[in-house]
C-alpha positions in Angstrom: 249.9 32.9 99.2 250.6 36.5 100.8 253.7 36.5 103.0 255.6 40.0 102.2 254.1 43.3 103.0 256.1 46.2 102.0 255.1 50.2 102.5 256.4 52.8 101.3 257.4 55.2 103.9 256.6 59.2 103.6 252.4 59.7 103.2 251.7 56.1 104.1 253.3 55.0 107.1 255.0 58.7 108.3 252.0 61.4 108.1 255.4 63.3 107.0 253.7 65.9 104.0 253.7 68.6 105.9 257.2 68.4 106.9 258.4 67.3 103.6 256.4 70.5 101.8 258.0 73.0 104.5 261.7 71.5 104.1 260.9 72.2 100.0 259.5 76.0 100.8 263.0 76.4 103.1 265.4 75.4 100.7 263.6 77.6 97.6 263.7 80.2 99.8 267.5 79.6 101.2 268.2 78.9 97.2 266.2 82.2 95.5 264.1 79.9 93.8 261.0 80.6 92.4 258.0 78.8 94.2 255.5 78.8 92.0 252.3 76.3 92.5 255.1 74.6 94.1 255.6 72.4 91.5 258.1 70.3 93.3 256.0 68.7 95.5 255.0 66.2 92.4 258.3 64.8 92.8 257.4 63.3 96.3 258.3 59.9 95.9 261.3 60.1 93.9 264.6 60.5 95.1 265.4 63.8 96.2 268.5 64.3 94.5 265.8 64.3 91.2 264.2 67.2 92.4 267.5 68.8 93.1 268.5 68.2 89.6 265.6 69.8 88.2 265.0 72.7 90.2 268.7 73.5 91.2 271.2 72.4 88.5 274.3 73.1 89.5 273.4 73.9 93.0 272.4 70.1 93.6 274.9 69.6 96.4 273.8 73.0 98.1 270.2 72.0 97.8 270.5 68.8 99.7 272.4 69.8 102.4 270.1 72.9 103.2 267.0 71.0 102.8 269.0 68.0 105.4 269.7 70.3 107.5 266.1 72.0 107.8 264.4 68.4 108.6 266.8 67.7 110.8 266.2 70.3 112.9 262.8 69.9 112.7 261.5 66.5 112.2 261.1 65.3 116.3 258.5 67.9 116.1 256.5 67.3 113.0 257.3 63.7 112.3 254.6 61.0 113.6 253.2 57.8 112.4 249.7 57.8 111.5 247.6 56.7 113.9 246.7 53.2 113.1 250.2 52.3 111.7 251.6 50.6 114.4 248.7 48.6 115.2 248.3 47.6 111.9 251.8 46.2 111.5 251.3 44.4 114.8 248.7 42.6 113.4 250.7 41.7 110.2 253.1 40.3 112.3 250.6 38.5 114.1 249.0 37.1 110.5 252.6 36.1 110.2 253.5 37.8 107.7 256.6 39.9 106.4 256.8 43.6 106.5 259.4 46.1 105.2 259.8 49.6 104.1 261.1 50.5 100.6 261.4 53.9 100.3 262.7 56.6 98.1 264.1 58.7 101.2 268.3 58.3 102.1 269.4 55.6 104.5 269.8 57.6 107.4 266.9 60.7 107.2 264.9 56.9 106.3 266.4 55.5 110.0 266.2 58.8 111.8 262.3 58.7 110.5 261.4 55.3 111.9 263.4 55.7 115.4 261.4 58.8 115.9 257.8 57.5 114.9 258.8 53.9 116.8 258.1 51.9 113.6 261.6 50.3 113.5 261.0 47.7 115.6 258.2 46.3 113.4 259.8 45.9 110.3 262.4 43.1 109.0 263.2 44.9 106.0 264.3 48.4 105.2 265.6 49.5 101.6 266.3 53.0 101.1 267.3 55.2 97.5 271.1 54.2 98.4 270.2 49.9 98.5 268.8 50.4 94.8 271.0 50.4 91.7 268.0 52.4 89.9 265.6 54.2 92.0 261.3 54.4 91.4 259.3 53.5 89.5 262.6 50.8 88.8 261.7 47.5 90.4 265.1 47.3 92.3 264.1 48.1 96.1 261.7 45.8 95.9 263.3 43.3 94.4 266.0 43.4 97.1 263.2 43.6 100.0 262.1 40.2 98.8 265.0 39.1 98.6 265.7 39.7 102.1 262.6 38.1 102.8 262.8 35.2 101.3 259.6 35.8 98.9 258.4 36.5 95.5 256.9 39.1 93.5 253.9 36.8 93.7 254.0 36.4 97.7 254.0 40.3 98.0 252.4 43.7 97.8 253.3 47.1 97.6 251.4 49.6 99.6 251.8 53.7 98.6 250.4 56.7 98.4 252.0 57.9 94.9 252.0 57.2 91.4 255.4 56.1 91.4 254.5 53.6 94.2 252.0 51.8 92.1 254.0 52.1 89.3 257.2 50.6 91.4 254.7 47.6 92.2 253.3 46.7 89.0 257.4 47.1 87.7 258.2 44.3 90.1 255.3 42.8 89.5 253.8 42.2 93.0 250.2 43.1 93.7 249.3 46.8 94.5 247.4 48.9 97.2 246.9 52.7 96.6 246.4 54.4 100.1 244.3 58.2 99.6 246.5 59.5 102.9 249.3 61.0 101.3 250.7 62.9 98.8 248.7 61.7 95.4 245.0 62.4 94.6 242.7 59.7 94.6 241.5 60.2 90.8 245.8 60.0 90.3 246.4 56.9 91.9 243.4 55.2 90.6 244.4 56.1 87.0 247.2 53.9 87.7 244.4 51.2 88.4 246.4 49.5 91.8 244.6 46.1 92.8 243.2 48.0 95.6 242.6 51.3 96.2 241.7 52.3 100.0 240.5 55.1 101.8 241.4 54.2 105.4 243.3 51.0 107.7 240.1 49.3 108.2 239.8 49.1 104.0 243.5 48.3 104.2 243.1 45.4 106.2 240.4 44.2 104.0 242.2 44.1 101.1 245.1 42.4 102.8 242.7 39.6 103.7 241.1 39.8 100.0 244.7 38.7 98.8 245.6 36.5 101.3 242.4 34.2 99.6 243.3 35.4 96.1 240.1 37.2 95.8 240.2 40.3 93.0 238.1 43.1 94.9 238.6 46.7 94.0 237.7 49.7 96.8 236.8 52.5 94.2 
């Protein structure tokens, strides 16, 4: 039976794109890198020390702190959950189930993000890129959020809006829910063929209650 639901955090639970791609255009700028098609923002969902590596090597260190420094200035204006977040983890917890957050973002811009958007308080479980020996699409996060709650792969889902997400799921070898709200197209995700693939909460719910009775119903 279901008993662990676990989000990923930027583009599924945080409507946090637009302040991520404006953080990415600041530091390129602040850097002298070359935009592009903005390239870069393919790497949302991976640790941002990755996308450092790539597009800055050798200024890794510099790029961090500039693009820290840009969301933290920033963020308690463009940070907000979206809008049927909250209540839909209040009814989770009122299904009696398990929620947490595993999330490719640091431990504290991961905190700072859930104080401001008020989704702390409805979460038992909170891994971040630093709780994780190897980050997505490597099982570990998850692994340690069921841990923490006392569940198995086989208990839980993964919910995300990017490739790696789905990818992270299947690697841990829970069920998977593809959400269209974020960063990844829908043709993307569904390449990666999640168990569910949903277009809004209400569909989310659905599918929840689809695996709560083991039912194997695709949104395409």
């Amino acid at each position: 039976m279901l008993k662990a639901i676990l989000f990923d955090l930027d583009g599924t639970l945080i409507d946090s794109i637009p302040l991520i791609r404006m953080s990415f255009e600041h530091t390129f700028d602040c850097l002298g890198l070359p935009w592009g098609e903005g390239e870069v923002l393919n790497t949302i969902g991976l640790p941002l020390r990755d996308a450092a590596k790539q597009y800055a090597p050798g200024e890794e260190e510099e790029f961090l702190k500039v693009y820290a420094e840009y969301q933290k200035r920033t963020q308690e204006k463009l940070l907000k959950p979206f809008p049927e977040a909250k209540r839909a983890l209040a009814h989770f917890h009122d299904q009696g189930y398990f929620t947490g957050v595993v999330t490719s973002k640091r431990r504290k811009a991961a905190r700072e993000s859930l104080s401001i958007t008020g989704l702390e308080k409805h979460l038992e479980a909170v891994v971040t890129v630093e709780d994780a020996a190897r980050p997505k699409p490597n099982p570990d996060g998850i692994v340690w959020a069921l841990e923490q709650l006392k569940a198995t792969p086989s208990e839980a889902v993964y919910i995300g809006d990017s490739i790696y997400d789905i990818l992270t799921g299947k690697n841990a070898g829970t069920s998977t829910i593809g959400v269209t709200w974020g960063i990844a197209a829908r043709d993307d995700l569904k390449k990666q063929q999640p168990d569910f693939l949903v277009d809004s909460w209400q569909e989310l719910l659905s599918a929840i209650s689809c695996l709560r009775c083991s039912q194997q119903i695709l949104f395409r």
